[in-house]
C-alpha positions as CSV (number, residue, x, y, z in Angstrom):
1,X,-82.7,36.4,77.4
2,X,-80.9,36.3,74.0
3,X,-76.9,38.1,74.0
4,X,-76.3,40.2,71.1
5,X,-72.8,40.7,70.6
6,X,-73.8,44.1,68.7
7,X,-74.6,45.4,72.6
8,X,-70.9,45.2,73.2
9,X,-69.2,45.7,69.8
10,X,-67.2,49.0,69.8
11,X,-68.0,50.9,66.5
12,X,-65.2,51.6,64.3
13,X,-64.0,55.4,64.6
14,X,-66.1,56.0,67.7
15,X,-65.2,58.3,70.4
16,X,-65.2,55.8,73.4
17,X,-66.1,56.4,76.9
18,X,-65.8,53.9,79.1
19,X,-68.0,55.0,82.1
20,X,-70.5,54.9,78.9
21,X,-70.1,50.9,78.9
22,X,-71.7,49.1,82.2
23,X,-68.7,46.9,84.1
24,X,-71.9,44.9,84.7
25,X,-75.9,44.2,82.6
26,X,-78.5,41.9,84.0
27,X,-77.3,38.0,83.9
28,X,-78.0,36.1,80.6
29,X,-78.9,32.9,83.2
30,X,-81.0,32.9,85.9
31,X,-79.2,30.2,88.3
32,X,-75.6,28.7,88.4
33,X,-77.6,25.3,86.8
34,X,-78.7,27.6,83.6
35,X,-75.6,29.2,83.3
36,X,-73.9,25.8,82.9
37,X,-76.4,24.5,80.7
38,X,-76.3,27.5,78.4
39,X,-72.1,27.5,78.5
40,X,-72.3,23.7,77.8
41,X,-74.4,24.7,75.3
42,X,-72.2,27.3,73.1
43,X,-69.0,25.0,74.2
44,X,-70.2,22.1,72.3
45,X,-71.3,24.1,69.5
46,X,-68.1,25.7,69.7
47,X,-65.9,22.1,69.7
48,X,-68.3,21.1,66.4
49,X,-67.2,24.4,64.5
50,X,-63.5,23.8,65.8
51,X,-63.7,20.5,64.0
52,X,-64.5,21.8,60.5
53,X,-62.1,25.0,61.4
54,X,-59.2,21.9,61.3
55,X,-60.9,20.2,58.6
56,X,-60.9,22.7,56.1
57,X,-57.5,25.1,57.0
58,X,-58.1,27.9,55.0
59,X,-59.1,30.2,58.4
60,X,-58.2,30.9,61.4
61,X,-59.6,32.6,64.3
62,X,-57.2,34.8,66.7
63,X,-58.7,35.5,69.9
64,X,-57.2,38.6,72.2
65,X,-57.6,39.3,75.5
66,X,-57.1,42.9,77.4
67,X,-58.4,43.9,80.7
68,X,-57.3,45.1,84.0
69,X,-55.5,43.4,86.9
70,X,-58.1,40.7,88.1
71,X,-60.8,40.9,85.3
72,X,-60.8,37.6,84.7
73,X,-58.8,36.8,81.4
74,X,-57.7,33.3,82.8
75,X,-60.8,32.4,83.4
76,X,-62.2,33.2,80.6
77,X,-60.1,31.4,78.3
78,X,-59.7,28.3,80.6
79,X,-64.1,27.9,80.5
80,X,-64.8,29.0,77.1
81,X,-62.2,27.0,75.8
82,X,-62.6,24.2,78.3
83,X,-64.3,21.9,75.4
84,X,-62.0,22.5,72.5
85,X,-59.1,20.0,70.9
86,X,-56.1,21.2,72.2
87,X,-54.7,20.2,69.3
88,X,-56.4,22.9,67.3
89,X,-55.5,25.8,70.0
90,X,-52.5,27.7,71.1
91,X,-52.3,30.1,73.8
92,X,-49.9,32.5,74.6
93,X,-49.4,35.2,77.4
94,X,-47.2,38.1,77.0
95,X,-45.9,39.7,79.9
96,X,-42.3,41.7,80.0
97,X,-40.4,41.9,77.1
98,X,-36.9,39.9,76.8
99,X,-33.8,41.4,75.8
100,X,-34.0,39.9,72.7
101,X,-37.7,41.0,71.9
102,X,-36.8,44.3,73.1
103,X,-33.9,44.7,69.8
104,X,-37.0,44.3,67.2
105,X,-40.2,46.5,66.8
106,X,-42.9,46.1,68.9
107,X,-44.8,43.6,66.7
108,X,-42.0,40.9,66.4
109,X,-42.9,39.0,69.2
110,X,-46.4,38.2,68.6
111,X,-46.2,37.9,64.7
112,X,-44.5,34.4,65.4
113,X,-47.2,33.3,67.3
114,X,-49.9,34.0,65.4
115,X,-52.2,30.7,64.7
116,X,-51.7,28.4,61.7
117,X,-54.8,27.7,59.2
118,X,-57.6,25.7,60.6
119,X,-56.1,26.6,64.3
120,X,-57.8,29.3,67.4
121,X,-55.0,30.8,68.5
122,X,-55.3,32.8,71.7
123,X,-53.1,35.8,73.2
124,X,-53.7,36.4,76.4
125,X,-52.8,40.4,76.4
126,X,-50.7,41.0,73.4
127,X,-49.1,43.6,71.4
128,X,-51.9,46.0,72.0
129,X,-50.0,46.4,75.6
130,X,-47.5,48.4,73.3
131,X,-50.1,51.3,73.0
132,X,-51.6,50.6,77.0
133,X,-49.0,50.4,79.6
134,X,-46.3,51.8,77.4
135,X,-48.4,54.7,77.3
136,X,-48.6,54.9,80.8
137,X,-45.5,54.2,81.9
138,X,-43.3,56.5,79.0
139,X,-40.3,55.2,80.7
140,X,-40.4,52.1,79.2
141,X,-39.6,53.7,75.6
142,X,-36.3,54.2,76.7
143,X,-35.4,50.6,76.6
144,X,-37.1,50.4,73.0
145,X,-34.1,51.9,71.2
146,X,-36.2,53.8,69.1
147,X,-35.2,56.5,66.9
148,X,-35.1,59.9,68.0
149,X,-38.1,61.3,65.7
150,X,-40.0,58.2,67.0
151,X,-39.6,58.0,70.5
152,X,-40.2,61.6,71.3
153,X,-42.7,62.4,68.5
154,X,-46.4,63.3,69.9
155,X,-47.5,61.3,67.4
156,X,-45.7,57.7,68.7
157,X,-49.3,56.1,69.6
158,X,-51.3,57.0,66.5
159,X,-48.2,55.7,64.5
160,X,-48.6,52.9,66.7
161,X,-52.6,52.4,66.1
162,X,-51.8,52.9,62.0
163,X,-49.2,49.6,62.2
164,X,-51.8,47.1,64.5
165,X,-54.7,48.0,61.9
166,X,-52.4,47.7,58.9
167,X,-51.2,44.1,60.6
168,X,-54.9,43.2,61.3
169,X,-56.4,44.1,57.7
170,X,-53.2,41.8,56.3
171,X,-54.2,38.7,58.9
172,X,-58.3,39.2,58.0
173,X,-57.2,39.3,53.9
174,X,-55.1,36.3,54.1
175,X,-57.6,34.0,56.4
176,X,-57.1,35.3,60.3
177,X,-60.4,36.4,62.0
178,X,-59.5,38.5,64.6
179,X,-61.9,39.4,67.8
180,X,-60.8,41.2,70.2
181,X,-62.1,41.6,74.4
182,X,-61.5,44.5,76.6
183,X,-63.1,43.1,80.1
184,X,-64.8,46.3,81.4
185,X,-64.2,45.6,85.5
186,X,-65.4,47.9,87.8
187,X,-62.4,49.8,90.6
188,X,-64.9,48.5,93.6
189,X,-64.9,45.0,91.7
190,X,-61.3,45.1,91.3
191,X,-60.7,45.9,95.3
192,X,-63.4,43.0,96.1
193,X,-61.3,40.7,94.2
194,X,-58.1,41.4,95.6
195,X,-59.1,41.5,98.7
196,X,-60.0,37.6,98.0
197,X,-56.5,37.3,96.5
198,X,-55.2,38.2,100.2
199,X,-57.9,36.1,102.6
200,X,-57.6,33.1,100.6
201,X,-54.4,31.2,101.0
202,X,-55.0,29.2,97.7
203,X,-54.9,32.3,96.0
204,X,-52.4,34.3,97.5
205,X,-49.6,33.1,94.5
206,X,-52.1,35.5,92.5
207,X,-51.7,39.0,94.0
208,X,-48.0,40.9,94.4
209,X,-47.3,44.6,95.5
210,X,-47.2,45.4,91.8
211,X,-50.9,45.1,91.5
212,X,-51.5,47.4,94.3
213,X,-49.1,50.1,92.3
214,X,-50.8,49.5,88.6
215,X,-54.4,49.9,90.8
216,X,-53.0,53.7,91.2
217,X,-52.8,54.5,87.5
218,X,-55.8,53.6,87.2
219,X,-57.4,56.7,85.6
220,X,-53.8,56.7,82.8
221,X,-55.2,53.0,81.9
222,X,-58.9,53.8,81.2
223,X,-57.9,57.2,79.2
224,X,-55.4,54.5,77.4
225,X,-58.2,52.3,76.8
226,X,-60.4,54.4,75.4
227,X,-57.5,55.8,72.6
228,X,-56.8,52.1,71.9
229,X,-60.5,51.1,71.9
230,X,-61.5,54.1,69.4
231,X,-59.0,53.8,67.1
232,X,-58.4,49.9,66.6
233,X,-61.9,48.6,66.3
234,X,-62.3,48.1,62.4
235,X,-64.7,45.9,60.7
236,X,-62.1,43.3,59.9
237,X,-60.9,43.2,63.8
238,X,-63.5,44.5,66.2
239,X,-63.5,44.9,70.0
240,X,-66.0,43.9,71.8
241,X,-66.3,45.8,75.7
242,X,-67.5,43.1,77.9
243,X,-69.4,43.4,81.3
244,X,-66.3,41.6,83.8
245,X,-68.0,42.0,87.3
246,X,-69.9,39.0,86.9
247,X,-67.5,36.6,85.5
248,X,-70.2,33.4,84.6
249,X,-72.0,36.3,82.5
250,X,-68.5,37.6,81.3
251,X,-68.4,33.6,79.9
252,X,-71.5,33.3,77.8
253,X,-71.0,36.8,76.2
254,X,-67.7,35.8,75.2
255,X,-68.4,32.5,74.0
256,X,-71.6,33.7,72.4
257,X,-69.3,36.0,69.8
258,X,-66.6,33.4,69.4
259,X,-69.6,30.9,68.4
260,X,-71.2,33.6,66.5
261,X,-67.6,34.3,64.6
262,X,-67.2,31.0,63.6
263,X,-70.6,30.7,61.8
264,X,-69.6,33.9,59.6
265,X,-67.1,31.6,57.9
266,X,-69.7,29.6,57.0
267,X,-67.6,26.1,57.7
268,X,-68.3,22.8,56.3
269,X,-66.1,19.5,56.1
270,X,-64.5,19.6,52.7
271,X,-66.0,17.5,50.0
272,X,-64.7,14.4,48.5
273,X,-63.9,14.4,45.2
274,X,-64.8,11.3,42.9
275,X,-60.7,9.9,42.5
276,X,-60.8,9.9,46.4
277,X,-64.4,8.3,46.5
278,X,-63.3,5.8,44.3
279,X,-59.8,5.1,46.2
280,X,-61.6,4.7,49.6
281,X,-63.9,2.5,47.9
282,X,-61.4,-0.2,46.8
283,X,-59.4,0.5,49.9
284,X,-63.0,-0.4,52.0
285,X,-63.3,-3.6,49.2
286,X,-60.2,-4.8,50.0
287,X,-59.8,-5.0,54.0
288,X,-63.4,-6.6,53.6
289,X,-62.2,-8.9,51.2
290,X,-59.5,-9.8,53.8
291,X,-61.4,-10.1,56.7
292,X,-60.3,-6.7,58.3
C-alpha cells in the first residue's frame, strides 16, 4: 500500500481536532522483513538526495519533531536518519531553558541552530514548546521577563503563532524547507509504554515522576496542540499528524515525506563549467604523464 503524505498533512487555517486524526491506520508493511526493506528502501533514497542537498547548498531542509511523552521522537530520528552523512546533519534537543536563553525572546535559542545550506538540520522539540507547555503551565511566563501588556495579554499565544509563521516564511524565502511532525499517540499507548519504561531495567533511565505528572495535563496538551496545529501549518512549513502507536509505521510515513520533500527541490549535482572541465583535464594529463 502506497503512503500519501496528503493523509496526514494538516491544512493551513483548519480547525483541528485531534480525536479526528487516528493515533494509529493499517501498517504500510505487512511483516517486520517488509518494513525493513521498504525503510531501507526510502533511507537510501534518502542518503542519494542528501548527497546533492551538500553538493549544491542553496537549500536546506529543517526537520521538527513534537509529540507527547513516549511517542517516539528518538526513534524516529535515530531510524530515519540512520543512513545519512553525519556530516550533512545536526540535531538538536531543546529541553529547559538556561538562564541566559531565558534574558532573550523566545526564538533566540533555536535561531542559532538553524541548518546551514546544503545541511538537514533536525530539532528535536523546538520553539514551538513556547506556544505548548508554556501554555499549559502559565507559570513559566513569569520567568520570561516579559512586558506587562505581553505577559498578561489574552492575546500572548496568537502573537506568539504570528512570530513562528513570520520566522518560517523568512527560512522557506531564503532556502529552508521546513516539515514539521506532531506524533499523534494514543493515552492507552502512552500507559503501555511506560509501563515498559518501569519492567525493563534497560529502560528505566527513560521514565522519571515528571512524566507521570505531564500524563495528568493531558487534555491542556491536546487543546494546545490543536491551537498550535491550526494556526501554524502554512504552505511554506506544514505539519503533518502522524499515526505514533505503531512506531515501524510511524518510520516509513515520516521518511516517506522527508523523501518526498527532497524531490520538490528538484536536486541535481551542479554542473561543470568549461574553465573547470578544461582545468581537470590538464590536472588528469599531468598525474598520468607522471605516472600517478
Amino acid at each position: 500500500m502506497k503512503i500519501d503524505p496528503m493523509d496526514f498533512h494538516v491544512e493551513a487555517g483548519s480547525r483541528v481536532r485531534l480525536k479526528e486524526w487516528p493515533t494509529a491506520v493499517k501498517p504500510f508493511y505487512h511483516s517486520k522483513k517488509g518494513y525493513e526493506k521498504k525503510l531501507g528502501e526510502h533511507i537510501q533514497e534518502l542518503r542519494s538526495l542528501q548527497d546533492m542537498l551538500y553538493a549544491t547548498n542553496r537549500y536546506s531542509i529543517l526537520l521538527i519533531f513534537q509529540a507527547m511523552d513516549a511517542a517516539g521522537k528518538d526513534g524516529a530520528i535515530k531510524h530515519v536518519m540512520s543512513g545519512v552523512n553525519p556530516q550533512g546533519c545536526q540535531v538538536f534537543s531543546f529541553k529547559h531553558p538556561s538562564a541566559t536563553e531565558l534574558e532573550h525572546d523566545f526564538l533566540w535559542r533555536t535561531t542559532a541552530c538553524l541548518p546551514e545550506r546544503g545541511h538537514i538540520g533536525i530539532f528535536n522539540r523546538s520553539y514551538y514548546e513556547e506556544v505548548l507547555i508554556v501554555r499549559v503551565h502559565r507559570e513559566i511566563l513569569e520567568n520570561e521577563a516579559l512586558p506587562e501588556r505581553g505577559a498578561g495579554s489574552g492575546d500572548i499565544w496568537e502573537g506568539r503563532y504570528r512570530s513562528i509563521t513570520q520566522l518560517e516564511d523568512h527560512l522557506h524565502r531564503n532556502g529552508t524547507r521546513v516539515v514539521k511532525f506532531y506524533l499523534h499517540l494514543s493515552k492507552e499507548e502512552q500507559k503501555r509504554r511506560f509501563l515498559a519504561r518501569i519492567d525493563d531495567p534497560r529502560k528505566n533511565w527513560k521514565f522519571s515522576q515528571a512524566d507521570i505528572e505531564e500524563r495528568k495535563y493531558w487534555k491542556e496538551y491536546t487543546r494546545a496542540y490543536e491551537a498550535c496545529l491550526g494556526a501554524t501549518s502554512t504552505k511554506a512549513a506544514p505539519w503533518y499528524v502522524v499515526p505514533a502507536d505503531d512506531k515501524d509505521n510511524a518510520h516509513l510515513i515520516i521518511s516517506r515525506i522527508v523523501v518526498d520533500q527532497l524531490r520538490d527541490l528538484r536536486l541535481s549535482y551542479p554542473k561543470t563549467d568549461r574553465s573547470h572541465k578544461e582545468a581537470l583535464k590538464a590536472i588528469r594529463k599531468k598525474l598520468c604523464g607522471t605516472g600517478g
